[in-house]
C-alpha positions, 0 to 999 in steps of 0.5 A: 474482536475487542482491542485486548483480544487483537493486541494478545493475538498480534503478540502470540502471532509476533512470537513466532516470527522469525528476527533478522536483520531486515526486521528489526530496520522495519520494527525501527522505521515502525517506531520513527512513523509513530513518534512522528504521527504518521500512519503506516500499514498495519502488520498483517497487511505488510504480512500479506504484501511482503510474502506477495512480493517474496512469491511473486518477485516482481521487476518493477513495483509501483508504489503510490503515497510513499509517507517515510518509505515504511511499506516501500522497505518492506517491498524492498527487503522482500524483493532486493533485486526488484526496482521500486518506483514510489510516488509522494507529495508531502514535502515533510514526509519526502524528506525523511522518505529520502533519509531511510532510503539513503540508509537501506536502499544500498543498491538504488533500486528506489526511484521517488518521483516528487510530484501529485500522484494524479499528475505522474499517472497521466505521463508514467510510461512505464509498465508495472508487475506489482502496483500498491496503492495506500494514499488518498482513498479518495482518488482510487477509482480515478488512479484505477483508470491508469493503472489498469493501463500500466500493470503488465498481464498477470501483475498484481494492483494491491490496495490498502485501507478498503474498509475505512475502519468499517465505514464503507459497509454503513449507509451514506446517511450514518457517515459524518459528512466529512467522511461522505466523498471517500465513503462515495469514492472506495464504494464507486472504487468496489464496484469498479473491480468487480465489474471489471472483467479484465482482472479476478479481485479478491477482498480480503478482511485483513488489517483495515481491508485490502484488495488484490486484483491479478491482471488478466 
């Protein structure tokens, strides 16, 4: 599928969708990422996460690579009622995070915990109903030992960016040697939900590849 026919169809899709008040905070905070070069979700990712969170309406949300608070609002508007622990490291990104929180965030159901992701793991003592991950790819099957620990029976891990812009399916070999640990890391990341028998992963070829896995 070529750019041309991607971008025509996000628009025919687009021009169906329903504007309210939430949308056009999401279409804003879309705008301010782009302006400041930071990425985001693609939209038919946030697609998939909104109405996740909309039909299952999970208590507590873990959110790992917070960036400006984009995927965290969307999790949020989706779910009011649903309280969001978001962890993130940057101090740039922290700081306008914080802005769009003090903004949209009118019930203070977001909790931002400053920190490395891998440090906060090893002392969260809390249980999670729904887990998004969408930070560094890298360290997926090394967060995944934690978060299998913390997800309550029948929650819901949601990782992002699976596919690597098509890397993972090529060879090690064809990979740019800057590429080659996350390349390494997301396949080692595959193969251990698949062989985990605790949770039912699905892929899913949307956006740049997501897994779902549901707790057993």
């Amino acid at each position: 599928m070529n750019d041309y026919y991607e971008n025509r169809l996000e628009d025919f899709i687009f021009s169906f969708s329903n504007i309210d008040s939430n949308e056009m905070i999401i279409n804003e905070l879309k705008r301010e990422a782009i302006d400041l070069d930071v990425p985001i979700i693609r939209n038919e990712t946030a697609d998939i996460l909104s109405i996740l969170i909309k039909i299952n309406k999970p208590e507590n949300i873990l959110e790992l690579g917070t960036g400006i608070g984009y995927s965290t609002l969307i999790m949020l508007f989706s779910s009011e009622e649903s309280k969001i622990t978001t962890i993130e490291n940057y101090k740039k990104r922290i700081e306008i995070a914080k802005k769009n929180f003090l903004k949209y965030d009118k019930n203070n159901n977001i909790f931002l915990i400053e920190s490395d992701i891998t440090d906060s793991l090893k002392v969260l003592d809390k249980k999670f109903d729904f887990i998004f991950l969408d930070a560094a790819k890298a360290q997926y099957p090394i967060w995944f030992e934690y978060l299998k620990k913390i997800i309550n029976k029948n929650g819901i891990i949601f990782a992002d960016n699976i596919f690597r812009d098509g890397e993972v399916i090529e060879s090690h070999f064809a990979i740019r040697k800057r590429n080659r640990t996350i390349h390494k890391r997301m396949r080692e990341f595959l193969q251990i939900l698949k062989d985990d028998i605790d949770f039912d992963t699905k892929i899913i070829n949307i956006g740049d590849g997501i897994t779902i896995s549901i707790k057993k």
